[in-house]
C-alpha positions in Angstrom: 37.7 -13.1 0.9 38.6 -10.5 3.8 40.0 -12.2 6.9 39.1 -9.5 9.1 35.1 -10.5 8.4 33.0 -13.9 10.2 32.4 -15.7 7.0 28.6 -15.8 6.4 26.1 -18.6 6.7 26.2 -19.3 2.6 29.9 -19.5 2.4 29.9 -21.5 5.1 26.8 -23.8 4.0 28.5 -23.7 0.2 32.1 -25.0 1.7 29.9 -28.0 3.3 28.5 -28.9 0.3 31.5 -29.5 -1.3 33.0 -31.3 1.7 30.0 -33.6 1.3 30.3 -34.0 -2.2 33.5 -34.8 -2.4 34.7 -38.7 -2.7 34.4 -40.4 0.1 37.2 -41.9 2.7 40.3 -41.1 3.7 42.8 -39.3 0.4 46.8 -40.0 0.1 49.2 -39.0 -2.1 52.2 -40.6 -3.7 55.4 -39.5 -4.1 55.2 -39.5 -7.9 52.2 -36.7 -7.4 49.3 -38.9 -7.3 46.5 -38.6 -5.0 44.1 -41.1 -4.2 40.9 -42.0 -2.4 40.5 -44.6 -0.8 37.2 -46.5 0.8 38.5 -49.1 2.8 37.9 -51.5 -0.4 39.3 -49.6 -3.3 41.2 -46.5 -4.3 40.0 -43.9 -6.6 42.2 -41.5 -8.6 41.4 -37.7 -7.8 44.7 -36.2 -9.2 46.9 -37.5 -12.1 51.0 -37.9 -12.3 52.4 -34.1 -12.2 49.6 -32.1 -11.5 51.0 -30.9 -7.9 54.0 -30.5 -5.9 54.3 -32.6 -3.0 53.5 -29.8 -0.3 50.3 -29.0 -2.3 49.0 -33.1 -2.9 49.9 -33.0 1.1 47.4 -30.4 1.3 44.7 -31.2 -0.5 45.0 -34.9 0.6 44.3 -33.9 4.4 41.5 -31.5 3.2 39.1 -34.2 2.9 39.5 -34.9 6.7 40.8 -31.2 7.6 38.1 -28.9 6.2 35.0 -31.1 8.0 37.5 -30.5 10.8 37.1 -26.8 10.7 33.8 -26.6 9.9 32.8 -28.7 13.3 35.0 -26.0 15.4 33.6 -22.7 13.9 30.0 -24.1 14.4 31.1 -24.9 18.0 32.7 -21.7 18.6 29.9 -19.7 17.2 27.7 -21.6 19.4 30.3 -21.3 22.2 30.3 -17.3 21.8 26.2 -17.2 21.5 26.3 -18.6 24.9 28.4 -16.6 26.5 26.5 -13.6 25.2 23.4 -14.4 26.6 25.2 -15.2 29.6 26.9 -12.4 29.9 23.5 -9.9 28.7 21.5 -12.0 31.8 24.2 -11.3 34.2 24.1 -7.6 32.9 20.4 -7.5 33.7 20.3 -9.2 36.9 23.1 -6.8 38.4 20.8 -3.7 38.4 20.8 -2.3 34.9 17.0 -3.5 34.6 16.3 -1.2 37.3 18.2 2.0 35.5 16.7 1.5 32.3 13.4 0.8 34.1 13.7 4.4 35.6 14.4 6.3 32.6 12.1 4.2 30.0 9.4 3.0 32.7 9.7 -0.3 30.8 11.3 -2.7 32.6 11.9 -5.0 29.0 13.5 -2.2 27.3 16.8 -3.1 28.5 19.3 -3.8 26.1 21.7 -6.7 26.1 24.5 -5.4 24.2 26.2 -8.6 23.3 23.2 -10.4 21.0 22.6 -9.2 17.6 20.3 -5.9 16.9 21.1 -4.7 20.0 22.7 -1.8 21.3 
């Protein structure tokens, strides 16, 4: 994956889905590399004796609470960053560019708000 593009709506959408899928509850690890899920009533095992280091159990046992985490805050910072685009394109508007683009299209509509998609 390139870090220098917004992840799309499927890759976002697919990393959900597993989110979702995954077992429910908060995860822990042990120090002997075991990593558990646990519902309040009983633990489940997701990862036998060995299989990890201790920094990488620690990782994947706060994913189950960390990568619902994320995906709340991109969807409220894309949301964030729509707003403030139209915002910003209605601002644009109301401080006279209707009126220029008016004069040279006669079509008071054709302005262009170049901060929402397929605009220029």
């Amino acid at each position: 994956m390139n870090t220098n593009e917004p992840m799309t709506r499927e890759q976002l959408d697919a990393i959900r889905e597993r989110a979702d899928s995954a077992t429910e509850g908060r995860w822990a690890w042990q120090e002997d590399a075991v990593l558990l899920a646990w519902d309040g009533e009983e633990a489940s095992w997701v990862l036998d004796h060995g299989a990890a280091f201790p920094e990488d159990a620690e990782f994947i046992a706060h994913a189950r609470e960390d990568v619902p985490a994320l995906l709340a805050e991109v969807e409220r910072l894309r949301a964030l960053i729509k707003d403030q685009a139209r915002a910003w394109g209605e601002g644009y508007r109301a401080r006279g560019a209707d009126a220029i683009y008016t004069g040279l299209t006669g079509d008071p509509s054709a302005t262009p708000n170049p901060y929402e998609p397929g605009q220029s």
